[in-house]
C-alpha positions as CSV (number, residue, x, y, z in Angstrom):
1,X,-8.6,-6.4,14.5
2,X,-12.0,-7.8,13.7
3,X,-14.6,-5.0,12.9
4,X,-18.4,-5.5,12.1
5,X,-19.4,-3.5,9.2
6,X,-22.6,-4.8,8.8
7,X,-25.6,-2.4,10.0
8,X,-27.2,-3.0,13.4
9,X,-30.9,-3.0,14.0
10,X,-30.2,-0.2,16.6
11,X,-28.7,1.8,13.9
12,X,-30.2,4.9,12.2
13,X,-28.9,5.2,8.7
14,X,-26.5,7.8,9.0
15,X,-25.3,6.4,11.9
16,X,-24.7,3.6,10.2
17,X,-22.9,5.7,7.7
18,X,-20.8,7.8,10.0
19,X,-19.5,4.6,11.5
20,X,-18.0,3.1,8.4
21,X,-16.9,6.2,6.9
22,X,-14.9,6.6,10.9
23,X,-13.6,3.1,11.0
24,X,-12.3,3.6,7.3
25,X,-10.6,7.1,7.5
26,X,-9.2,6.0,10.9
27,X,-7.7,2.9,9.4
28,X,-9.6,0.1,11.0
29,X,-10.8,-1.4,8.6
30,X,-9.2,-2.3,5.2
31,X,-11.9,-1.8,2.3
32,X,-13.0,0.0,-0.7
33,X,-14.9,3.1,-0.9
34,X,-17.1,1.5,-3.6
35,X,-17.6,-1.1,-1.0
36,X,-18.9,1.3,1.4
37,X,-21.1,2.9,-1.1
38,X,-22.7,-0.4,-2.0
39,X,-23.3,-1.4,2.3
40,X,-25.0,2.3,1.9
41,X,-27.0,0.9,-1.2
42,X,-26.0,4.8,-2.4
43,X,-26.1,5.4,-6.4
44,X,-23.5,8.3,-6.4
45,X,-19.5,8.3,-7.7
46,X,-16.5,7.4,-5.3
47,X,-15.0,10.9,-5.7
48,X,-18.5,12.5,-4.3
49,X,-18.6,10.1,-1.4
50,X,-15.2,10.6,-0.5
51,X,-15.8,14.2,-0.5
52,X,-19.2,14.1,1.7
53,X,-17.4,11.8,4.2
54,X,-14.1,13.8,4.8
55,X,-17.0,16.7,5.8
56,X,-18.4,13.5,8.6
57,X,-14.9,13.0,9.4
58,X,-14.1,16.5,10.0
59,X,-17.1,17.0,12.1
60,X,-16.4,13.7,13.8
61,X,-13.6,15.2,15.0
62,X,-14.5,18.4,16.0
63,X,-17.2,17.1,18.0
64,X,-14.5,14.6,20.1
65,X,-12.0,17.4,20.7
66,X,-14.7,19.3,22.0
67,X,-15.6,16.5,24.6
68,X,-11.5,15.9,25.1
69,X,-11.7,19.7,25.9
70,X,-14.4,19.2,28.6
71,X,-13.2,15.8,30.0
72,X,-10.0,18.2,30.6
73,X,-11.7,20.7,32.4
74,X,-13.9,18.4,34.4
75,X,-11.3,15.6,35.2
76,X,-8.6,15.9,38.1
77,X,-7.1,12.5,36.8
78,X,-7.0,14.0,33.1
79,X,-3.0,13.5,33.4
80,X,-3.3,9.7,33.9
81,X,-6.2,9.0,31.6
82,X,-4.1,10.3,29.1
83,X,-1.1,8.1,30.0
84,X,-4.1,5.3,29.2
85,X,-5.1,6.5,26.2
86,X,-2.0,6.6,24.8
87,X,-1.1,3.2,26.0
88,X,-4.6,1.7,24.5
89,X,-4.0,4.1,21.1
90,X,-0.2,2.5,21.1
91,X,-2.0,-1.0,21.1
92,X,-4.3,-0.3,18.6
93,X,-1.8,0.9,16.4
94,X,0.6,-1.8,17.0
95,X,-2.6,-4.4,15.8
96,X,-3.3,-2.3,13.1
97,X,0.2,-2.8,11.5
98,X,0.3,-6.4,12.3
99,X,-3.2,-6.7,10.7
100,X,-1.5,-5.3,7.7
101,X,1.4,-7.1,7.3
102,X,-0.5,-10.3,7.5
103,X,-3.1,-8.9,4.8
104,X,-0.1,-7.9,2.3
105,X,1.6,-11.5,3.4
106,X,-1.5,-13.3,2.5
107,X,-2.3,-11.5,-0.8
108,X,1.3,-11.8,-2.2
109,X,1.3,-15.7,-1.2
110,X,-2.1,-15.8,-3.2
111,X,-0.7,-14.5,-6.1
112,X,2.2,-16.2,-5.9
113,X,-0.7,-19.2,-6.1
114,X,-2.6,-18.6,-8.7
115,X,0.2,-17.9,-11.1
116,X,1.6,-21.2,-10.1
117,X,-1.9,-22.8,-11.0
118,X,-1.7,-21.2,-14.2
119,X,1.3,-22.3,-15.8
120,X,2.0,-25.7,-14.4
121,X,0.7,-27.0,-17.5
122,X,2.1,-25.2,-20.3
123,X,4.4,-27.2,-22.6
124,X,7.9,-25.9,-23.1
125,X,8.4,-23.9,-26.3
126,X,10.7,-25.1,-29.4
127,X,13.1,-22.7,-29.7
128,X,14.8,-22.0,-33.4
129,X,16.9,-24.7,-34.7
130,X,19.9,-22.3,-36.4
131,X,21.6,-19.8,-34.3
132,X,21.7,-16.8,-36.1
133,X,25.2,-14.9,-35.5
134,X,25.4,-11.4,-34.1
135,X,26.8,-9.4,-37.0
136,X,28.5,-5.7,-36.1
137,X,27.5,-2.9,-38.1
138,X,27.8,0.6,-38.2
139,X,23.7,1.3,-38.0
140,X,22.1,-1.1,-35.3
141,X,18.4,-1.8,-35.2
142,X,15.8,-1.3,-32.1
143,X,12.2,-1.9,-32.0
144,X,10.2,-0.3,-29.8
145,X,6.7,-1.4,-28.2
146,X,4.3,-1.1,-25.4
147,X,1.8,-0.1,-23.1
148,X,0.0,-3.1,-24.6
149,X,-2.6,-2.9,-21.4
150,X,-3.5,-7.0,-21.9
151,X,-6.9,-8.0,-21.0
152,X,-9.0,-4.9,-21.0
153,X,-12.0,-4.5,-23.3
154,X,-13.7,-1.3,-24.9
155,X,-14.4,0.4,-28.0
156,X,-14.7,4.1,-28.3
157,X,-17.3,5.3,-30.7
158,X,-17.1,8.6,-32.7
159,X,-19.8,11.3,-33.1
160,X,-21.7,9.8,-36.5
161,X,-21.7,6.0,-34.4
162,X,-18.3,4.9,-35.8
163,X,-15.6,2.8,-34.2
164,X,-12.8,4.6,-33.2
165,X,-10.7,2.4,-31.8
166,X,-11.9,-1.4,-30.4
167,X,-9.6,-3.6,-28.1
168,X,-9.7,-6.8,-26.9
169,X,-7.1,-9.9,-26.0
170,X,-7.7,-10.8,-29.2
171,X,-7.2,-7.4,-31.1
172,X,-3.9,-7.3,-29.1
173,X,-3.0,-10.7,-30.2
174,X,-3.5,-9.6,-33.7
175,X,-1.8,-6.0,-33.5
176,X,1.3,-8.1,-31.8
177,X,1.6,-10.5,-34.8
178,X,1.1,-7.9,-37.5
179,X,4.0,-6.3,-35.9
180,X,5.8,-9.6,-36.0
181,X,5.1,-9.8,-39.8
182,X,5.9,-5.8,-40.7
183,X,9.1,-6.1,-38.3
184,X,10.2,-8.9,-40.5
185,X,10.1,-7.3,-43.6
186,X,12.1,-4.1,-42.7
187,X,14.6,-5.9,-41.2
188,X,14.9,-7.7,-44.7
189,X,14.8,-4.9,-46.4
190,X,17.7,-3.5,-44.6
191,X,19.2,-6.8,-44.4
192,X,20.0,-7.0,-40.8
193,X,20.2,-10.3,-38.8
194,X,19.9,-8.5,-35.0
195,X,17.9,-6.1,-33.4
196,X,17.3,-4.3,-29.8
197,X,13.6,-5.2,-28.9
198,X,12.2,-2.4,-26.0
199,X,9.4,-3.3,-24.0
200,X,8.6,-0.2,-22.1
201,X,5.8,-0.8,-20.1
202,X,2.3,-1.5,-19.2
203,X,1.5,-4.5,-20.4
204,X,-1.7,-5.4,-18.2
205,X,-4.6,-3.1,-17.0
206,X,-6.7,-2.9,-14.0
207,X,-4.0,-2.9,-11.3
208,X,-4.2,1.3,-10.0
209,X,-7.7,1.6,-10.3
210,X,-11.0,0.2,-9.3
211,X,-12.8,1.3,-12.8
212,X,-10.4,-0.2,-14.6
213,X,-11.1,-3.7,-13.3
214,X,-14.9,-3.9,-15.3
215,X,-13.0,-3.3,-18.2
216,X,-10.7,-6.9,-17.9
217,X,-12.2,-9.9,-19.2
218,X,-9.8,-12.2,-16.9
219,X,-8.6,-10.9,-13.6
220,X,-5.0,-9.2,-13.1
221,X,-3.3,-12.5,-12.3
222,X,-5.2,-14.0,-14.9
223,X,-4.2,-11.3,-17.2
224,X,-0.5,-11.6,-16.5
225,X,-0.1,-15.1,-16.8
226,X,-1.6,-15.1,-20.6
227,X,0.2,-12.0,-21.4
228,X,3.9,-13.5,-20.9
229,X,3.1,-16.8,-22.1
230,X,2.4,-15.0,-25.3
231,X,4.9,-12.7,-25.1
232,X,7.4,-15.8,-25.0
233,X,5.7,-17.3,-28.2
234,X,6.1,-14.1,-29.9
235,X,9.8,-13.7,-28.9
236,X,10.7,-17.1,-29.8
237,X,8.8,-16.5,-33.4
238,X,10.8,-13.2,-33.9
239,X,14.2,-15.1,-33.1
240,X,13.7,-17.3,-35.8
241,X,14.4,-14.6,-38.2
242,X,16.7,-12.3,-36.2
243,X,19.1,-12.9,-33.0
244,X,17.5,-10.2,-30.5
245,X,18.6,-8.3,-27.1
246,X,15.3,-8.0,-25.2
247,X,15.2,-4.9,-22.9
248,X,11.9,-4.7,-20.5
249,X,10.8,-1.4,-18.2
250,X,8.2,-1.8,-16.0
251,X,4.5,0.7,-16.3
252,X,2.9,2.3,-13.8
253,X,-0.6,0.0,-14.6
254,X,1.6,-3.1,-13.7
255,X,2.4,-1.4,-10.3
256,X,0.3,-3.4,-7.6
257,X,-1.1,-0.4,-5.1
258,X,-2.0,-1.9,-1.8
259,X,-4.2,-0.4,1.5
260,X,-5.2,2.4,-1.1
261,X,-1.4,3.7,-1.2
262,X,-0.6,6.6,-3.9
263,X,1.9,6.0,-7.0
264,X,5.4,4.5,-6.0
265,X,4.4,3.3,-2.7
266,X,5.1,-0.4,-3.5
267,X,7.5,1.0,-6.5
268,X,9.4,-2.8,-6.3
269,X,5.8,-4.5,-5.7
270,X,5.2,-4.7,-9.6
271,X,3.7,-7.8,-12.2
272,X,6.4,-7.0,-14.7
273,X,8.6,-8.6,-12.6
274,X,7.2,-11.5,-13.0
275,X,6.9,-11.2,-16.7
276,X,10.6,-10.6,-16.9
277,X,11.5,-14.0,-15.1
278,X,9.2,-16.0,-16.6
279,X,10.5,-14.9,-19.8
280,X,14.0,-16.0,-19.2
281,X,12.8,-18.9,-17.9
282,X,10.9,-19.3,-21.3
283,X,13.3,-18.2,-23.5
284,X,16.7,-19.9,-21.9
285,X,17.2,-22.7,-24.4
286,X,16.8,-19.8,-26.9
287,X,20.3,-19.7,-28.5
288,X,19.3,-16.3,-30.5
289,X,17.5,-14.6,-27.5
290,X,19.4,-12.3,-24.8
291,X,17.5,-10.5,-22.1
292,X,19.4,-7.6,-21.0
293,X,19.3,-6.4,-17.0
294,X,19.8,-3.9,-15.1
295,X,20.0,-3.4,-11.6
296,X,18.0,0.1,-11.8
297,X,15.0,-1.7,-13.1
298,X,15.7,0.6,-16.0
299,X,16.9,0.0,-19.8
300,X,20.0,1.0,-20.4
301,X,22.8,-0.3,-23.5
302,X,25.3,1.0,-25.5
303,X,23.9,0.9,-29.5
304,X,26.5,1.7,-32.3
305,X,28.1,3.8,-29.7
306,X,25.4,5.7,-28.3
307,X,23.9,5.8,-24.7
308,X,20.2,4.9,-24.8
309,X,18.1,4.9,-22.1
310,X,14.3,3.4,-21.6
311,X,11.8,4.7,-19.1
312,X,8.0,4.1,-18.9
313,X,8.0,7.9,-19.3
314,X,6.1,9.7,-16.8
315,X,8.2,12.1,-16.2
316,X,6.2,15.8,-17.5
317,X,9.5,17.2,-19.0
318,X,11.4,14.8,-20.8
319,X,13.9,17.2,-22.5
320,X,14.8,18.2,-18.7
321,X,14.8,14.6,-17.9
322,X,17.5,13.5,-20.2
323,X,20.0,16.1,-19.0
324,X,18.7,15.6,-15.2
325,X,19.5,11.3,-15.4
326,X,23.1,12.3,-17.2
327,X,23.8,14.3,-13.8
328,X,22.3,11.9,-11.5
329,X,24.4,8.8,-13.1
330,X,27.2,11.1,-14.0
331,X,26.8,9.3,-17.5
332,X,25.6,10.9,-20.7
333,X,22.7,9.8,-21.8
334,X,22.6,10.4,-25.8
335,X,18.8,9.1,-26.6
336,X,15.9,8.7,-23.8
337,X,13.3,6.2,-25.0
338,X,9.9,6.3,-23.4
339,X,6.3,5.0,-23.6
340,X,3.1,6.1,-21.4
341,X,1.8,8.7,-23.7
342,X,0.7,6.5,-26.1
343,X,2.2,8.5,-29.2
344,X,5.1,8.6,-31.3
345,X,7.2,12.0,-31.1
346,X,10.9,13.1,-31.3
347,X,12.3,15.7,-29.6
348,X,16.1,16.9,-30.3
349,X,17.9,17.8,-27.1
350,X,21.6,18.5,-28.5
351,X,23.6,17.2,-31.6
352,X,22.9,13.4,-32.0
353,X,20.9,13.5,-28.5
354,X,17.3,13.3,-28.4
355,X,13.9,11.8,-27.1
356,X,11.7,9.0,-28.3
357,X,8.6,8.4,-27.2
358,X,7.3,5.5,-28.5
359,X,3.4,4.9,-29.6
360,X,1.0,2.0,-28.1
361,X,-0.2,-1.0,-29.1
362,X,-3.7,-0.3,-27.4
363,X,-4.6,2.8,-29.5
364,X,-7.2,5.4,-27.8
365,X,-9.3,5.0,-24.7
366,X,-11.2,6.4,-22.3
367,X,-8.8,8.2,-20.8
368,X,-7.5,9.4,-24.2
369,X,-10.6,10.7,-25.2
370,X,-11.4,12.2,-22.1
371,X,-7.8,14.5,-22.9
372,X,-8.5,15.1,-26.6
373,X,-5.8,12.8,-27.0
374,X,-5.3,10.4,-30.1
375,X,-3.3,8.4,-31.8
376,X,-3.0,5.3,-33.8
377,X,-2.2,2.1,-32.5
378,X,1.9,1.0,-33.6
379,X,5.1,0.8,-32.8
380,X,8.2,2.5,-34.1
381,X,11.6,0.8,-35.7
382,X,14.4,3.1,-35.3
383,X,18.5,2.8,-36.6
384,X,21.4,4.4,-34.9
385,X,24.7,5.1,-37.0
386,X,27.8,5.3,-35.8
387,X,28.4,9.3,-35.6
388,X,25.2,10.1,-37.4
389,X,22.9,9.2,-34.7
390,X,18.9,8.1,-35.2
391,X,19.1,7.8,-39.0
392,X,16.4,5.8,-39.7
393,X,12.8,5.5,-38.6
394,X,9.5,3.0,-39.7
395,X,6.3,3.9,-37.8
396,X,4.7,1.2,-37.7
397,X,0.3,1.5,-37.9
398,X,-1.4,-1.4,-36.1
């Protein structure tokens, strides 16, 4: 349904600004309340708009029950009039949902698009020349990585002026391959040939809320598409020196969150899918590369022995949350790996069970500051034993 948002010349200004804020709450139209804010050429946040016009809306409404109320007293043909209503309210609704549908259609076509665009010329990657055999031990190597937020741009300042923590595609792209180079030398030094790699989330920014988007130097698609061609190179770099399982979770910040809809609306609508398929793509020919599925969309594998389970980790209580999954999937879960806090902690649940919650490759931001939250940027290297559980553990500072 085809609304005019633009301001007649008939129009007082708070007219103008009770009609938009009416067409937006009652779902007619299918934009931004920073968009409204800059038709209203207003200076104040999205949270205090939103405020001000649920108090419009409200008296909106009063005011048109109040006339309902009389039209009912008044009317002798109130009972059909109604019947109308409803029939014109059914129609509206009925365009409404097909407006949608065709909306959603057309931006998941567009996407589709550009990320087509992207990579139809990228050359195919050389994948190592020696397959590297998968040897059995007792203790079984994992390294764990994420919330890698690709593309955004900051840096947080301290109190005397200095630089807390800066980030940029490039900073990331220099975290990721001093990783590469320190993940190298432990698994030398423990002289291992395999190990578990655990994305768990997050890789791209800008996708759950408006702010966000300033902050990215390309756009989300954009973001994406650089972010798993370079995930691929790193991949195929790392198997040159180990045979690896990959394991990938998707974040909440790769969750696409159409019409405004809260968290888990669109749960399956999410850019690490993408990132997942391109990587096999990538990475078939790859004779020391696995990527390891699973229907849930979670990570779950058997290491020496033990049941280890990856999440993005949102959950509040994640000592609860490890016994609560065992029940739910009537399978015991012995170790619970998660990112989204963007630290490193362990937290013992029972003999050889535990949580890991794994540090970020971003470091502090906004957000983090804003909880009295910090950390260092890293990553974390773990070994399970046989019978001993999590035995050893490198925490890696990026």
């Amino acid at each position: 349904m085809d609304f005019n948002i633009e301001k007649s010349k008939s129009e007082s200004d708070f007219d103008y600004k009770e009609r938009l804020i009416i067409m937006k709450l009652d779902g007619q139209i299918d934009i931004e309340w920073a968009e409204i804010i800059d038709l209203l050429d207003l200076s104040c946040s999205v949270d205090h708009f939103r405020k001000v016009a649920k108090g419009i809306y409200e008296s909106y409404l009063n005011h048109k029950e109040e006339i309902c109320a009389k039209e009912v007293a008044q009317s002798p043909m109130q009972d059909k009039s109604t019947e109308i209503q409803k029939e014109r309210w059914k129609l509206q609704s009925e365009k409404l949902e097909y407006s949608k549908w065709l909306r959603e259609n057309a931006r998941d076509e567009l996407i589709l698009e550009k990320i087509t665009d992207s990579i139809s010329c990228i050359t195919p990657l050389e994948p190592p020349k020696i397959c590297i055999p998968y040897e059995k031990n007792d203790t079984e190597f994992s390294l764990l990585f994420g919330d890698e937020h690709f593309g955004c741009e900051f840096k947080i300042l301290g109190l005397h002026g200095e630089i807390l923590n800066e980030y940029s595609p490039e900073i990331f792209e220099a975290r990721m391959w001093k990783l590469l180079e320190q993940t190298i030398t432990i698994l030398r030094k423990e002289n291992v040939s395999f190990v578990n790699v655990f994305s768990m989330g997050d890789f791209t920014d800008g996708m759950i809320r408006i702010g966000q988007l300033m902050k990215l130097r390309y756009g989300v698609v954009d973001s994406t598409v650089k972010y798993m061609e370079f995930i691929s190179a790193w991949l195929n770099e790392l198997s040159k020196y180990a045979s690896i399982k990959f394991h990938m979770v998707n974040g909440n910040h790769s969750e696409i969150r159409m019409f405004n809809q809260p968290r888990s609306a669109f749960k399956d609508e999410n850019m690490g899918k993408i990132v997942s398929s391109y990587i096999k793509v990538r990475m078939f020919e790859n004779p020391n590369f696995e990527f390891i599925d699973n229907k849930t969309d979670l990570i779950f594998d058997t290491i020496s022995g033990y049941n280890v389970l990856g999440v993005h980790g949102e959950m509040k209580d994640m000592g609860r949350a490890i016994r609560d999954i065992s029940g739910t999937y009537n399978t015991r879960i012995d170790f619970l790996i998660a990112g989204h806090l963007h630290h490193s902690e362990f937290e013992t649940v029972g003999v050889n069970q535990g949580v890991i919650r794994v540090p970020s490759i971003v470091g502090i931001d906004d957000y983090s500051i804003s909880l009295n939250r910090t950390s260092c940027p890293g990553a974390t290297i773990i070994g399970l034993t046989n019978g001993y559980g999590k035995t050893i553990e490198y925490n890696i500072k990026l």
